[in-house]
C-alpha positions as CSV (number, residue, x, y, z in Angstrom):
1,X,242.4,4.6,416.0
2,X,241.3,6.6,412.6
3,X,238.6,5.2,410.8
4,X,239.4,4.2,407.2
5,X,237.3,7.0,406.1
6,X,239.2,9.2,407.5
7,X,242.5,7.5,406.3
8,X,241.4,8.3,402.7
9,X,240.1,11.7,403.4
10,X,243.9,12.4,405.1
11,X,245.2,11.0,402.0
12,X,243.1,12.6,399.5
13,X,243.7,15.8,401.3
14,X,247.4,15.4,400.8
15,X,248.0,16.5,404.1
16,X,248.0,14.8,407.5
17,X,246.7,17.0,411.0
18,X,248.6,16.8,414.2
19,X,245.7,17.9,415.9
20,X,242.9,16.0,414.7
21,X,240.8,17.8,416.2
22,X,241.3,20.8,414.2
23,X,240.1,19.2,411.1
24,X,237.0,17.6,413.3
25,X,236.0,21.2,413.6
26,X,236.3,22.0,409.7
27,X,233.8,19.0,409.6
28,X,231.3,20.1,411.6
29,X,228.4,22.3,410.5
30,X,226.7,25.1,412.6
31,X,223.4,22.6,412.6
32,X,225.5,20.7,415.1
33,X,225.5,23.4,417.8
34,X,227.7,26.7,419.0
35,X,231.3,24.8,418.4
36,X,231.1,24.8,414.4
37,X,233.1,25.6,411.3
38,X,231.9,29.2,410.7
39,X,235.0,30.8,411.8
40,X,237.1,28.4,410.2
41,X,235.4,28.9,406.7
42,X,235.5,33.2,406.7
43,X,239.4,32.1,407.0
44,X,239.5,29.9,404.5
45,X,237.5,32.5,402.3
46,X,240.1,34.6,402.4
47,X,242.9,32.2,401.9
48,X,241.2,31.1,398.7
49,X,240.6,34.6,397.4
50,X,244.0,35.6,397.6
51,X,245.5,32.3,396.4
52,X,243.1,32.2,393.4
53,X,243.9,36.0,392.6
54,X,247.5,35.3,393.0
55,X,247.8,32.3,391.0
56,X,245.6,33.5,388.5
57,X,248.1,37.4,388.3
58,X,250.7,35.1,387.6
59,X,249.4,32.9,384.4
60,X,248.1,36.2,382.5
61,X,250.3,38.9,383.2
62,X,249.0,40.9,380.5
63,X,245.5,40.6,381.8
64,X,243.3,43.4,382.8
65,X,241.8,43.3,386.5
66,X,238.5,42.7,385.1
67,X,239.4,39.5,383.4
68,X,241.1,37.9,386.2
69,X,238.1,39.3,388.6
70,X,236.0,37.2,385.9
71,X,238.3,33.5,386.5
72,X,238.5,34.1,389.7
73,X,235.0,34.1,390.7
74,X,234.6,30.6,388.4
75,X,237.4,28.9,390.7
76,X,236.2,30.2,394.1
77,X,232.4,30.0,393.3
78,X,230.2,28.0,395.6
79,X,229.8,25.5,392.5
80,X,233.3,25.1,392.1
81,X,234.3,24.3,395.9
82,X,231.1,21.8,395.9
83,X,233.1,19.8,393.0
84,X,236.4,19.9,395.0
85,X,234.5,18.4,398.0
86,X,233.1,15.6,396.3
87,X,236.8,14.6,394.6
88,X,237.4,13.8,398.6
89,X,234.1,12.4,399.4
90,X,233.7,15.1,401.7
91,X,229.6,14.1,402.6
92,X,230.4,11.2,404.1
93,X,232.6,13.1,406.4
94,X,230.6,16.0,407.5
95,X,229.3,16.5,411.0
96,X,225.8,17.5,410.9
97,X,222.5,17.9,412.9
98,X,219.6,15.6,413.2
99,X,217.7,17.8,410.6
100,X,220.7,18.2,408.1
101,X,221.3,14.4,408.1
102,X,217.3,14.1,407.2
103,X,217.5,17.0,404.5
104,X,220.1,15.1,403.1
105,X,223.2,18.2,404.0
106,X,225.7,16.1,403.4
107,X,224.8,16.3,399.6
108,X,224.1,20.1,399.7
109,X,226.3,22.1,397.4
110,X,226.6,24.8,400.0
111,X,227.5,22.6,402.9
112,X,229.9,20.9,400.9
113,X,231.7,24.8,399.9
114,X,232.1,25.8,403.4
115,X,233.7,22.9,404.4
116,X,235.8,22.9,402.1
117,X,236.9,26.6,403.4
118,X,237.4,25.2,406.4
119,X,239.2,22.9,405.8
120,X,241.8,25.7,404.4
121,X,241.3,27.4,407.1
122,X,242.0,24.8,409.3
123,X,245.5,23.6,407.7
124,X,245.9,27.4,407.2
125,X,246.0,27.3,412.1
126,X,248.0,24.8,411.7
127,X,250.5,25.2,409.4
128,X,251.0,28.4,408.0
129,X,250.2,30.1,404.8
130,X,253.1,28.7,402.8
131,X,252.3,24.7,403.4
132,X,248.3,26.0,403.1
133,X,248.8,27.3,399.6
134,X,251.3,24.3,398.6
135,X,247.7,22.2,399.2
136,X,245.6,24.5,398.0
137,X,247.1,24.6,394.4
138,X,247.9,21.3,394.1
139,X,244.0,20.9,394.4
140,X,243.2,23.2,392.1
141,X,246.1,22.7,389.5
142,X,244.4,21.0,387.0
143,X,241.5,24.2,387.1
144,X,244.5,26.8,387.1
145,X,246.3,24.8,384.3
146,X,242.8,24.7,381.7
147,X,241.1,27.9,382.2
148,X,241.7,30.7,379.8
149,X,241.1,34.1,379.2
150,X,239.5,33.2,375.5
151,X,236.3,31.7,377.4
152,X,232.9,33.5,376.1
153,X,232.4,36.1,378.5
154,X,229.8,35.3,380.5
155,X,226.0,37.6,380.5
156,X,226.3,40.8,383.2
157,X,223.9,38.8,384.9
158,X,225.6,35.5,385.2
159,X,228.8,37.7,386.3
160,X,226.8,39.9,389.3
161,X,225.6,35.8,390.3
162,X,228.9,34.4,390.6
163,X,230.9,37.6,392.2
164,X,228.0,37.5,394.9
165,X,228.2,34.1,395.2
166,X,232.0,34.6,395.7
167,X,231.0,36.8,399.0
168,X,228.8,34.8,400.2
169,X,226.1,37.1,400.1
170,X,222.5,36.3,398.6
171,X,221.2,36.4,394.9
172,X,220.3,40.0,392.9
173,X,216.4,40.4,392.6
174,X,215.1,42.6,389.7
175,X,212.0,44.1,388.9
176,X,210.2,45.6,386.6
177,X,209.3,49.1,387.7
178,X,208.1,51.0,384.6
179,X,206.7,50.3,381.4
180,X,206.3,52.9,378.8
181,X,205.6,53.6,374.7
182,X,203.4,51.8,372.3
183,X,202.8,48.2,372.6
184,X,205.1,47.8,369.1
185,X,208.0,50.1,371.0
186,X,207.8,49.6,374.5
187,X,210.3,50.1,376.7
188,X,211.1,48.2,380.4
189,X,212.8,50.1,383.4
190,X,214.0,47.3,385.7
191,X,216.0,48.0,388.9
192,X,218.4,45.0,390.7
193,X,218.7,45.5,394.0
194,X,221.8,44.0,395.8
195,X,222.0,43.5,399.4
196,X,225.9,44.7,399.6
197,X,225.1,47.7,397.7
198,X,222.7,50.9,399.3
199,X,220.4,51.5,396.6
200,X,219.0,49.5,393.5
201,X,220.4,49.8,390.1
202,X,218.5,50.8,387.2
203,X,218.1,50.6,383.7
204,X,215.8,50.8,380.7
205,X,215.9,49.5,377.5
206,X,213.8,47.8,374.7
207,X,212.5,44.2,376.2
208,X,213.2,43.0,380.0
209,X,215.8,40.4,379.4
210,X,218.2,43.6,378.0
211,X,217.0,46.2,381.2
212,X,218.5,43.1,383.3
213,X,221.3,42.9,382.0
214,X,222.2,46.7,382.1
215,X,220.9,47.1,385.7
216,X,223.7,43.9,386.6
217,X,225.8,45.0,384.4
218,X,226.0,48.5,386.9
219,X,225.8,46.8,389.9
220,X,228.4,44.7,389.1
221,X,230.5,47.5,388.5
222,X,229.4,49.3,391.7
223,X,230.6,46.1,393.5
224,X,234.0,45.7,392.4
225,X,234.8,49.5,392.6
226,X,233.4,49.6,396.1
227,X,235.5,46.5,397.0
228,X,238.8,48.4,395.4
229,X,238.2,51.4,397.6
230,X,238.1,48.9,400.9
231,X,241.3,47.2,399.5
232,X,243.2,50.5,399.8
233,X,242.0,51.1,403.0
């Protein structure tokens, strides 16, 4: 018999498994052993890319690719997903290993994300992409509905976070790697290095903060035009 628990999880969800199973699975995090939601979540990565992108192509059609790149890293952004998991009182669900459970993982904002991309994933098995999205947006409707393109641009650096943070893949690290000029007129060369790109970017300019910026500001650009090339592949 479900556990009440699970009742209002279904029913938060909006969507009820035939295979329960399945959505066991989406619970249960790689601390727990080989069968785990890893696979489940790259899925639901995808689905939620795609959905987002689409959704977001149809509200501004007038906007430029780098805008809607912009809002769609703020709806599918670890941060984001960890908010949607908590609306369902996802932690209390989770499936996790002796050390999670004493870490406290069922609180963790990453933990929290993946599931939630599992859970996509998940409905995605078992019923197809049309009933997947259906959820998916109804979820996220009231985000869709209130975001707008006339949001302050967010700092190069606070962009280059969120779009890696979007793949999954680990924070930029800068460093200073020059300093030259008087002490009144100095100037900083800082590089970023990104682990999805081959070399570090680099800038210089007339305080740290600024060379930061610049160098993100390039690898940020780097990023999204190497991701256009493996789109048309």
């Amino acid at each position: 018999m479900m556990s009440l628990k699970r009742q209002r999880l279904i029913k938060r969800l909006g969507y009820t498994f035939t295979d329960e199973s399945l959505l066991d699975l989406a619970l249960t995090h790689r601390s727990c052993g080989a069968r785990n939601n890893e696979r489940l979540e790259f899925l639901g990565d995808s689905i939620l890319n795609f959905t987002m992108g689409e959704a977001l192509f149809n509200k501004f059609p007038a906007a430029r690719e780098g805008d809607l790149s912009r809002l769609r890293a703020q709806l599918v952004k670890g941060e984001t997903l960890a908010e949607v998991a908590r609306e369902f009182e996802l932690g209390e669900q989770l499936n996790l290993g002796e050390g999670e459970i004493k870490s406290g993982g069922f609180r963790r904002d990453s933990i929290l994300a993946d599931t939630v991309e599992a859970i996509i994933g998940a409905i995605y098995l078992e019923a197809g992409m049309d009933v997947c999205q259906r959820h998916l947006l109804d979820w996220y409707a009231k985000r869709v509905r209130n975001i707008s393109l006339d949001e302050t641009p967010k700092d190069s650096k606070t962009q280059l976070q969120e779009y890696l943070q979007s793949c999954r893949a680990p924070v930029p690290e800068y460093k200073i790697i020059a300093t030259s000029g008087e002490s009144h007129a100095q100037q900083f060369t800082v590089e970023c290095r990104v682990k999805l790109l081959p070399k570090p970017t680099v800038a210089t300019a007339s305080n740290r903060k600024l060379a930061e910026k610049e160098s993100a500001a390039e690898a940020l650009n780097l990023l999204q035009a190497q991701a256009v090339k493996l789109g048309k592949k």
